[in-house]
C-alpha positions in Angstrom: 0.0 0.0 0.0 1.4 3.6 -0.9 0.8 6.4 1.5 1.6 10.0 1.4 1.4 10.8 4.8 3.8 13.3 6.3 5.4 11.3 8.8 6.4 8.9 5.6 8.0 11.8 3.7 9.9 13.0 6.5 11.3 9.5 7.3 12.2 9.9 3.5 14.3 12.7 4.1 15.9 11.2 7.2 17.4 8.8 5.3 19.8 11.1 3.1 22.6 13.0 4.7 23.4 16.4 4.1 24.4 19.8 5.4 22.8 22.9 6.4 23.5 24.8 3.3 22.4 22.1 0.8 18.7 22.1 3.1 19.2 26.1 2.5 19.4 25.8 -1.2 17.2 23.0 -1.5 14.6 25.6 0.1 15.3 28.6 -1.8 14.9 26.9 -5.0 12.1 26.3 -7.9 12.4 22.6 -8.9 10.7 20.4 -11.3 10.7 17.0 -11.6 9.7 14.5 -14.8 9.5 11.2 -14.2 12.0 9.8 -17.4 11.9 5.7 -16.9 11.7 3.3 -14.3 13.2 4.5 -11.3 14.7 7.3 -12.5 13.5 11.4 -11.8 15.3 14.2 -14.1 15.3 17.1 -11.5 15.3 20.6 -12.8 16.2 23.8 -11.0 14.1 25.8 -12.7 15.5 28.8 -10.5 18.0 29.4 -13.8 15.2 30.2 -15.8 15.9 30.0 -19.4 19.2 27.8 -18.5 17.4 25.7 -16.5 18.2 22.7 -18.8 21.9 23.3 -17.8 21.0 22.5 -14.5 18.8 19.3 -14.7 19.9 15.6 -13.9 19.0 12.4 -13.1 18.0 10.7 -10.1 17.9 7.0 -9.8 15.4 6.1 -7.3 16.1 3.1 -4.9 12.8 1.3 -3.5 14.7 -2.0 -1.0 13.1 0.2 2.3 9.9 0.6 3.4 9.3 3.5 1.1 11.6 5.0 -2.6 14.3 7.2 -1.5 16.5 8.5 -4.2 19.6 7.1 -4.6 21.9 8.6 -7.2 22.3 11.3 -9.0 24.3 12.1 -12.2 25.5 15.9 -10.8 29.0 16.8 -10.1 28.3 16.8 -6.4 26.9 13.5 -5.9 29.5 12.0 -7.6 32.4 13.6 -6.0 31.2 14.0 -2.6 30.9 10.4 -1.3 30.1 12.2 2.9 27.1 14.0 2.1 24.0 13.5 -0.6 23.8 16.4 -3.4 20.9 19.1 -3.3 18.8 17.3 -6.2 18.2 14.1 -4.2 17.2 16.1 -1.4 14.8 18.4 -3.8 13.3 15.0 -5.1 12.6 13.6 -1.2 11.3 16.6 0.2 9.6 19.0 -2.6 8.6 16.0 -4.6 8.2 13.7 -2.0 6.1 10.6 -2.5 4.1 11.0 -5.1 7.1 11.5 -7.3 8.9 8.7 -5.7 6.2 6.0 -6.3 5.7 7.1 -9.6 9.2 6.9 -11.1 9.1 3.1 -9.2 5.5 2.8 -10.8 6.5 3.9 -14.5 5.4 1.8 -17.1 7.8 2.2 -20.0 5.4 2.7 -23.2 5.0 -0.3 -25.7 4.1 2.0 -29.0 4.9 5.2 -30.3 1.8 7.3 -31.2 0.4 7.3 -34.8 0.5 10.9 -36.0 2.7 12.2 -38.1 3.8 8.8 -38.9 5.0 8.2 -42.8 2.5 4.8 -44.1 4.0 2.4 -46.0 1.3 3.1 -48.7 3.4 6.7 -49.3 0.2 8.6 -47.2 1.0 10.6 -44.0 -1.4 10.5 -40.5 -1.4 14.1 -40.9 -4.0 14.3 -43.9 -6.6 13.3 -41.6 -5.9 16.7 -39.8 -6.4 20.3 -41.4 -2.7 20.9 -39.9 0.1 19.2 -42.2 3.1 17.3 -40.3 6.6 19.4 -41.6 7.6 16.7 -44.0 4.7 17.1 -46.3 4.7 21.0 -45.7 8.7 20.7 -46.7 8.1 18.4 -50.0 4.9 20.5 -51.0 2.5 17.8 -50.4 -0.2 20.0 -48.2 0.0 23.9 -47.6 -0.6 25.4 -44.3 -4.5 26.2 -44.0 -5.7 29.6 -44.6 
């Protein structure tokens, strides 16, 4: 059974070691999280606004305990800094929490691309059942953009 209960996420956080200033940064922070494939989290600081994709990795989330608690993260400081656990894990346990956490373990990864746009075999496109043409028939002058 899954809970979101406080006391849960806090015992989440418990579980990672880190410093005063890495909880003050966590804080002061915008983050976003995407859940990108089984157990793992990309984790954004979005407080670098336009850069922000400079500043956004991966977090592997480990589920052995009671409840997930993220485990590793491709940034600099997670790697290099083996005494203490990097700002993004932290982000992801207590901003994200949970809900986050369960569904990274939960993800499902998809079987089937969707149809549209998709080139048929029988030289058609998916997109001339749409008034909107897909680029490549735009680009070869198949369709025209609608008025």
């Amino acid at each position: 059974m899954e809970t979101t209960d406080a006391s849960s996420q806090k015992s989440i956080v418990e579980q990672l070691n880190f410093g005063s200033k890495t909880a003050k940064r966590m804080t002061w922070e915008a983050w976003e999280f995407t859940v990108v494939g089984p157990y793992q989290v990309e984790v954004t600081n979005a407080s670098y606004g336009y850069l922000k994709d400079d500043h956004s990795y991966v977090v592997v989330v480990n589920e052995e305990g009671e409840n997930p608690v993220p485990d590793k993260c491709e940034c600099p400081a997670d790697e290099y800094q083996e005494d203490y656990d990097c700002k993004h894990k932290v982000a992801l346990a207590a901003v994200g929490g949970l809900p986050v956490l369960n569904a990274a373990v939960n993800y499902e990864t998809p079987t089937e691309q969707p149809a549209a746009n998709k080139l048929r075999t029988d030289g058609g496109c998916e997109c001339l059942k749409s008034d909107f043409p897909c680029f490549e028939c735009y680009r070869i002058g198949r369709r025209d953009l609608p008025k």
